[in-house]
C-alpha positions in Angstrom: -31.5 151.9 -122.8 -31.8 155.6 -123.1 -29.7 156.6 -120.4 -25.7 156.0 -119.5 -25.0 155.9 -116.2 -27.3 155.1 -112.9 -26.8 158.6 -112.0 -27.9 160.1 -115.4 -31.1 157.5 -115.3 -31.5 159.0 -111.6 -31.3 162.9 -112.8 -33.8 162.2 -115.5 -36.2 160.7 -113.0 -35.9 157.0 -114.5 -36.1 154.6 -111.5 -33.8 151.7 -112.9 -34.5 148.1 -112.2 -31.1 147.9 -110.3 -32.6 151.1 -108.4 -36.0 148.9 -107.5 -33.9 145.9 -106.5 -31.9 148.2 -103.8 -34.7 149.6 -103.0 -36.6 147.0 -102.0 -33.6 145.2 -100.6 -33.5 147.9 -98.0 -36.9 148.7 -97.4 -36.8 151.9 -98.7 -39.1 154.2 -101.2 -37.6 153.9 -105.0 -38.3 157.6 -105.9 -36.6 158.6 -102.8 -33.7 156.2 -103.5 -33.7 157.5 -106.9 -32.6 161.2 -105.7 -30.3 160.6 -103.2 -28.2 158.7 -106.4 -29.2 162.0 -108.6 -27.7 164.1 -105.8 -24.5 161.7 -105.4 -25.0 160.7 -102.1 -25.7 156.9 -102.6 -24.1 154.6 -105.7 -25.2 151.6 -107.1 -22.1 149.7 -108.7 -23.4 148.3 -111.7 -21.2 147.5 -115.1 -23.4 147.2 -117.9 -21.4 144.5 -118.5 -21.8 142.6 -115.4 -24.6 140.6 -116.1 -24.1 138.2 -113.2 -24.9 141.2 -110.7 -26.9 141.4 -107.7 -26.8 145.1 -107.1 -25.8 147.1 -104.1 -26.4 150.4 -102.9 -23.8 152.1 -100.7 -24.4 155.5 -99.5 -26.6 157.9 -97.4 -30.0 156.3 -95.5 -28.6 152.5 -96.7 -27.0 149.7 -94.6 -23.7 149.8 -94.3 -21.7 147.9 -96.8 -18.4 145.4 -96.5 -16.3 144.5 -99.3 -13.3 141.7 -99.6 -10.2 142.2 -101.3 -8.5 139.0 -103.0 -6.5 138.1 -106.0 -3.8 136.4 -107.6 0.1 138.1 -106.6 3.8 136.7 -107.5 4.1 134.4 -104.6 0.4 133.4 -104.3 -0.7 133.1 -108.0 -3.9 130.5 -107.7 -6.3 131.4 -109.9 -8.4 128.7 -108.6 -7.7 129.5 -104.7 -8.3 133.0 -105.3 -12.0 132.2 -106.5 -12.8 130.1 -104.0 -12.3 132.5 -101.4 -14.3 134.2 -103.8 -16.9 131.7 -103.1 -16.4 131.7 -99.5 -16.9 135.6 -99.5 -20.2 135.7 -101.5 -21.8 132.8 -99.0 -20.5 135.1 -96.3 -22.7 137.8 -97.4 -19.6 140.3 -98.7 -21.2 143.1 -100.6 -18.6 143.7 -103.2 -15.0 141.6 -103.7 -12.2 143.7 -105.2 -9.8 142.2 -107.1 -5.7 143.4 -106.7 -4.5 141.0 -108.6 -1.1 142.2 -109.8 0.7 139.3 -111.4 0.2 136.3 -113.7 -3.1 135.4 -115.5 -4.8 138.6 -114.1 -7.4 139.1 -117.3 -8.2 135.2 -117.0 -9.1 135.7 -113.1 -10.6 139.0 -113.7 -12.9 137.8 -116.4 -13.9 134.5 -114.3 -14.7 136.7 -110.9 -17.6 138.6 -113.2 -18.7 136.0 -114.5 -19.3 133.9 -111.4 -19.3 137.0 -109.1 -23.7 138.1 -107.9 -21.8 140.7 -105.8 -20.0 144.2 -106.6 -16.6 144.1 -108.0 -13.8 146.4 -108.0 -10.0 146.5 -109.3 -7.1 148.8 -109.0 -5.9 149.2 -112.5 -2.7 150.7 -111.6 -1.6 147.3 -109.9 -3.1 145.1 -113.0 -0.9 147.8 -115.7 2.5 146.7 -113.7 2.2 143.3 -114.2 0.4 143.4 -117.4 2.4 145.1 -119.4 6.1 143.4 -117.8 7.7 146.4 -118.0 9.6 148.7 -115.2 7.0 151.0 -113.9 8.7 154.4 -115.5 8.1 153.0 -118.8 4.6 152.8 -118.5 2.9 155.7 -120.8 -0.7 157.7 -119.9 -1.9 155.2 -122.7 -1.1 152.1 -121.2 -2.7 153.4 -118.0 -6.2 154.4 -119.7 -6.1 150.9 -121.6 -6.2 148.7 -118.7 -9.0 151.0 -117.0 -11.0 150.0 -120.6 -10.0 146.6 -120.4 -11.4 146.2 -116.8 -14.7 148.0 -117.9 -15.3 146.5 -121.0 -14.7 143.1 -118.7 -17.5 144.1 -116.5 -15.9 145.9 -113.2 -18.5 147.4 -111.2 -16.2 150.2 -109.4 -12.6 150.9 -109.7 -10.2 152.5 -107.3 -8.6 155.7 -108.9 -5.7 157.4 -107.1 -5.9 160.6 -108.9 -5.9 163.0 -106.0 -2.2 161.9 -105.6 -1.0 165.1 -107.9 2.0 167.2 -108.3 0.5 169.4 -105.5 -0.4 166.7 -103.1 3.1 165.1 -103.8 4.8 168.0 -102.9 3.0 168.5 -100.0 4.0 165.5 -98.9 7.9 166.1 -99.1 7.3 169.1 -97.1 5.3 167.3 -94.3 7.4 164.2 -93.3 5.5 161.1 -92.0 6.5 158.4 -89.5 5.1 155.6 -92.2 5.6 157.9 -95.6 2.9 156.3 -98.7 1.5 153.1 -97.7 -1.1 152.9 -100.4 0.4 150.5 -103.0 -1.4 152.6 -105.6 -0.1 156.2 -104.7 3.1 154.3 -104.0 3.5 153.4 -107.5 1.7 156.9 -108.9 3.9 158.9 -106.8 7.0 157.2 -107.8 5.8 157.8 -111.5 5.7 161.0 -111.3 9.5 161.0 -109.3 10.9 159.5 -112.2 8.8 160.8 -115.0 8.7 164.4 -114.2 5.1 164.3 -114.9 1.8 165.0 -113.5 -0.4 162.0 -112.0 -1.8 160.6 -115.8 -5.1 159.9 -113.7 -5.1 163.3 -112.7 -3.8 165.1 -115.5 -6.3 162.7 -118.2 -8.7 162.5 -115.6 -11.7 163.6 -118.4 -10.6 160.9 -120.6 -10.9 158.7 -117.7 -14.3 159.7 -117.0 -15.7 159.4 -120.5 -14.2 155.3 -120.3 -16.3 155.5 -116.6 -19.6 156.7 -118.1 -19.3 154.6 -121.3 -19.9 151.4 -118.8 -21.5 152.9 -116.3 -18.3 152.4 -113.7 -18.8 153.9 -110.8 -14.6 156.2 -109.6 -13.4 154.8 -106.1 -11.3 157.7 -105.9 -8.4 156.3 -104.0 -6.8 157.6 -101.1 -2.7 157.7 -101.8 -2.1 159.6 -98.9 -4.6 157.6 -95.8 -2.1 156.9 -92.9 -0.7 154.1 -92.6 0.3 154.8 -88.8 -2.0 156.6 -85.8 0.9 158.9 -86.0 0.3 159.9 -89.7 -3.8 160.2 -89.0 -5.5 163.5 -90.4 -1.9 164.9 -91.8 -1.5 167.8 -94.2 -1.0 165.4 -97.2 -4.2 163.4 -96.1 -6.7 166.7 -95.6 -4.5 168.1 -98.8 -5.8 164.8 -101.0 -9.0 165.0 -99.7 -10.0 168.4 -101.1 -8.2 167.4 -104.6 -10.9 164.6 -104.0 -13.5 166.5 -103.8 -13.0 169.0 -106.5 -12.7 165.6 -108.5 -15.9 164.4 -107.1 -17.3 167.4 -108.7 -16.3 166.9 -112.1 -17.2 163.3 -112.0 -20.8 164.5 -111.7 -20.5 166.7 -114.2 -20.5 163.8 -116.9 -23.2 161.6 -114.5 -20.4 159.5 -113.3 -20.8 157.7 -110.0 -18.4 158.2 -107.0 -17.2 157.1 -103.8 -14.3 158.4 -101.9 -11.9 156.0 -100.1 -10.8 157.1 -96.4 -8.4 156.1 -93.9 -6.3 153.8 -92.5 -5.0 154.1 -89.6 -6.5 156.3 -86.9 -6.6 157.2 -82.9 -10.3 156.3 -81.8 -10.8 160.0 -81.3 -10.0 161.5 -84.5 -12.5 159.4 -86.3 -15.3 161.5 -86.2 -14.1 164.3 -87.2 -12.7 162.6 -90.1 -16.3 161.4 -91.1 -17.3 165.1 -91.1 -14.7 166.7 -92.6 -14.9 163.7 -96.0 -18.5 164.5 -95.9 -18.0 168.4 -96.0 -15.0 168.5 -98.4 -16.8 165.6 -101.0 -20.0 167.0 -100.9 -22.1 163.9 -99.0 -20.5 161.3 -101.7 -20.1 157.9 -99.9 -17.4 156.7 -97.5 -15.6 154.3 -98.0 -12.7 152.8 -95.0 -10.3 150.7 -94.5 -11.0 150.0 -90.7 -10.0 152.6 -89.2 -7.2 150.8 -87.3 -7.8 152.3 -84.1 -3.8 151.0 -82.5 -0.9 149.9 -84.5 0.4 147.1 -82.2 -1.7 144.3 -83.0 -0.6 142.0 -85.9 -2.6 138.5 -85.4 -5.4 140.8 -84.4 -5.9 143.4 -87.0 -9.0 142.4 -87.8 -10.3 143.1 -84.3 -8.3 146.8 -84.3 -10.2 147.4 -87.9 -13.9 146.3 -86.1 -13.6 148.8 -83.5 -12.8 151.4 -86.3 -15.3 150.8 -88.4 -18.2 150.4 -86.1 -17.1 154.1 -85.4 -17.0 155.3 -88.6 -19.8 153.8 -90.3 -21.7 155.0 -87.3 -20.9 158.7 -88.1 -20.9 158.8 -91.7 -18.8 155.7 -93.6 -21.2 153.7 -95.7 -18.8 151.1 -97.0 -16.0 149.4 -95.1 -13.1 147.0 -96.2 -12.7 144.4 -94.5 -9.3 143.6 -92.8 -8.1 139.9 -91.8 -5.8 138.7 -88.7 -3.3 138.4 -91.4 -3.3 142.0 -92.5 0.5 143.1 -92.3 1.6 139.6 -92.5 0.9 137.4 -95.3 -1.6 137.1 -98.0 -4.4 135.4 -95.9 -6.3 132.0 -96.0 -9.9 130.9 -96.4 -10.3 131.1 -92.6 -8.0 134.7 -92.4 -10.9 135.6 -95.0 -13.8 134.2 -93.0 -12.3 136.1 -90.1 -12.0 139.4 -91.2 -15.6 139.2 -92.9 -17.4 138.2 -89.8 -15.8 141.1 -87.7 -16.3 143.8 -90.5 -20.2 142.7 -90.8 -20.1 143.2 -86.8 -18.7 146.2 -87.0 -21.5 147.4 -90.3 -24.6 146.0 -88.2 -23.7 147.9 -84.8 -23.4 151.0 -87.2 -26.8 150.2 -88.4 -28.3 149.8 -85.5 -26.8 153.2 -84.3 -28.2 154.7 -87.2 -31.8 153.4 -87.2 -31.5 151.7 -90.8 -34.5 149.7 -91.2 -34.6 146.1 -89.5 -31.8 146.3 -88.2 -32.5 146.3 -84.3 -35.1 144.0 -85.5 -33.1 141.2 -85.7 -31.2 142.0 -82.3 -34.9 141.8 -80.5 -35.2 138.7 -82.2 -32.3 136.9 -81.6 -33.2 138.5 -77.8 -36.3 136.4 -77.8 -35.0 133.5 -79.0 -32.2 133.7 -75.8 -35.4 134.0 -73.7 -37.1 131.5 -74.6 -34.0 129.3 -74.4 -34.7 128.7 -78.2 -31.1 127.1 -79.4 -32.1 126.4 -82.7 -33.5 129.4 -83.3 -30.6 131.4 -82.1 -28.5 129.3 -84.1 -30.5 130.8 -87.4 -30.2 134.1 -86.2 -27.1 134.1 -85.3 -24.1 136.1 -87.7 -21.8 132.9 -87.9 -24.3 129.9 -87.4 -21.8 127.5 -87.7 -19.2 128.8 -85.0 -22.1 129.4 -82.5 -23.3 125.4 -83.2 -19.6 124.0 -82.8 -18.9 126.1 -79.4 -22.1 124.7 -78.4 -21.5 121.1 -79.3 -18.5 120.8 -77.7 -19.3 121.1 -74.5 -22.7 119.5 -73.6 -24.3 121.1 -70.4 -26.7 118.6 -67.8 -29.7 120.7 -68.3 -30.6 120.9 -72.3 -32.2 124.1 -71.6 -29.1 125.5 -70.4 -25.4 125.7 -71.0 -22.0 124.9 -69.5 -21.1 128.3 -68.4 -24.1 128.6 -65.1 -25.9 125.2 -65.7 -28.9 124.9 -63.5 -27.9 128.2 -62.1 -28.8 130.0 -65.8 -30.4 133.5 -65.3 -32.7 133.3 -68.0 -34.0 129.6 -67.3 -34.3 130.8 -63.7 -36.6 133.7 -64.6 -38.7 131.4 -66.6 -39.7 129.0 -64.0 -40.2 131.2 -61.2 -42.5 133.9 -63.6 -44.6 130.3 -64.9 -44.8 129.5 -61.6 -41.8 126.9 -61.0 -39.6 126.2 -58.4 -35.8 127.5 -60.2 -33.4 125.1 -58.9 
């Protein structure tokens, strides 16, 4: 391999075989593929470690992307529950899983994810350096920091999450600006209260070189995390979050300067009308590098729900500039949640990615609409029960309630529109 990173193969003109799969994953011309990662605008997520992988690309002209967040905490600490939502996730058709595990045996569950994991994964080393090193958060040196982000490369993590726009500046913006919901980001929660009792500058910020040197090495692609995303409608599109967000992008900038792939991580929580603007203004301020959300959660009053609140978001965003969104479960501000939270939250987030697509003309994916249209037409069950996002659910609802006329269902009976139309076009009498 004569090349480091998928961005330095892409600026020398070498179309990778991770470059080929994505491209003809999407249907989409390699070389063409190949400049838009030269350029930064798409990533591909690929560890040179990870040898389970399936690669992924997230970024401009692609379908839009959903990843999963799991992993082993204090009061949930199953290694072995954790992977099998894992499981769960990758038969879902997740794109990428990232793992915020922040107690316990978090190598052992790291290193078994990589290994059993064909999709993208991601970590927040900040969260894994708490509980790793068992030590009160103060004490924790810029060392320690930079040796958990090599132990999760050398492990195999496709993309990490990097608060390091979360400076001195940023911080101090923040005290000046007073917010209805302050940090909510675990990460910047725990950077910014580093740098409270330390005196010191953001170590990801301040060593931010060395950081990218142990990127390129393994060919990890900087998530760079957003400390400041609101974590109330009333804290949306702040002057801490726009103040991040060009510290972000003047990171972006340097990242590309040593052929390190990025992403930027966006908001949050946000009124339905401010989120297009926010796609434009991540897009101008991170020069085109790819989205990546958490919802938007378009109201803050609906716990049990969230992951409906973070569909509506999403659809928005990803239709106006997000390429990757995270998924959220009914169980988000609540409790860790369970293989059907999981299964919840994944099946509205892929909602929310394919009406984006659709909005944005990627390739095939009306298609699948028009076919899932003919299938209703015909009064083909089976086959919409193949096209359909969540087979399984749409069988069940059917089965358990069994209508007179096979050809139709429970809710209009004989009186079905489409059957209706049918017989009296071929000729029939409808009723």
């Amino acid at each position: 391999m004569n090349y480091n990173t998928q961005m330095e193969a892409a600026r020398r003109g070498i179309i990778t075989r991770e470059m080929e799969e994505v491209a003809r994953k999407e249907g989409v011309d390699a070389a063409a593929l190949c400049n838009l990662i030269a350029e930064g605008r798409v990533v591909i997520p690929a560890n040179k470690n990870h040898v389970s992988l399936d690669p992924c690309g997230i970024g401009a002209g692609l379908s839009t992307k959903i990843n999963v967040n799991l992993g082993v905490s204090k009061d949930c600490c199953s290694i072995e529950a954790e992977l099998e939502k894992a499981r769960w996730a990758i038969e879902l058709k997740a794109d990428a899983i990232m793992d915020l595990s922040c107690y316990g045996k978090t190598e052992e569950f790291r290193q078994g994810l990589v290994q059993m994991s064909p999709a993208a994964i991601g970590t927040v080393p900040v969260y894994d350096a708490v509980g790793f090193y068992d030590k009160e958060l103060k004490d924790i040196t810029v060392e320690e920091f930079l040796r958990v982000v090599e132990k999760h490369a050398k492990d195999g993590v496709d993309f990490m999450t990097i608060h390091a726009g979360i400076n001195r500046e940023t911080a101090a913006r923040f005290k000046k600006s007073p917010r209805l919901t302050n940090i909510v980001s675990r990460g910047g929660s725990l950077l910014f209260a580093w740098m409270e009792l330390n005196g010191r500058e953001n170590p990801f910020y301040e060593f931010y070189d060395e950081l990218l040197e142990l990127c390129r090495e393994y060919d990890v692609t900087v998530s760079l995390g957003d400390a400041c995303r609101p974590g109330s409608i009333k804290d949306a599109t702040d002057a801490s979050q726009i103040q991040e967000l060009i510290v972000l992008g003047e990171l972006t900038k340097r990242a590309w300067e040593k052929d390190v792939q990025v992403m930027i991580e966006g908001p949050g929580h946000m009124a339905i009308n401010e989120i297009i603007p926010n796609m434009l203004l991540e897009k101008k301020l991170c020069h085109g590098a790819p989205f990546y959300v958490l919802g938007p959660l378009v109201t803050d009053v609906a716990p049990g729900y969230d992951h409906i609140t973070s569909a509506i978001g999403g659809a928005i965003a990803a239709a106006n500039g997000a390429d990757f969104l995270c998924y959220v479960t009914p169980a988000e501000h609540l409790r860790l949640p369970t293989l059907e939270d999981m299964k919840e939250g994944i099946i509205a987030s892929r909602i929310a990615a394919h009406a984006a697509d659709i909005a944005k003309g990627i390739t095939g994916a009306r298609q699948w609409d028009d076919r899932m249209s003919e299938a209703r037409r015909n009064l083909d069950w089976s086959s919409m029960f193949k096209l359909a996002m969540d087979p399984e659910k749409a069988k069940r609802y059917r089965s358990e309630s069994s209508p007179e006329n096979e050809d139709s269902c429970t809710m209009c009976g004989k009186m079905c529109a489409v059957r209706s139309m049918n017989k009296i076009l071929d000729g029939e009498i409808p009723l």
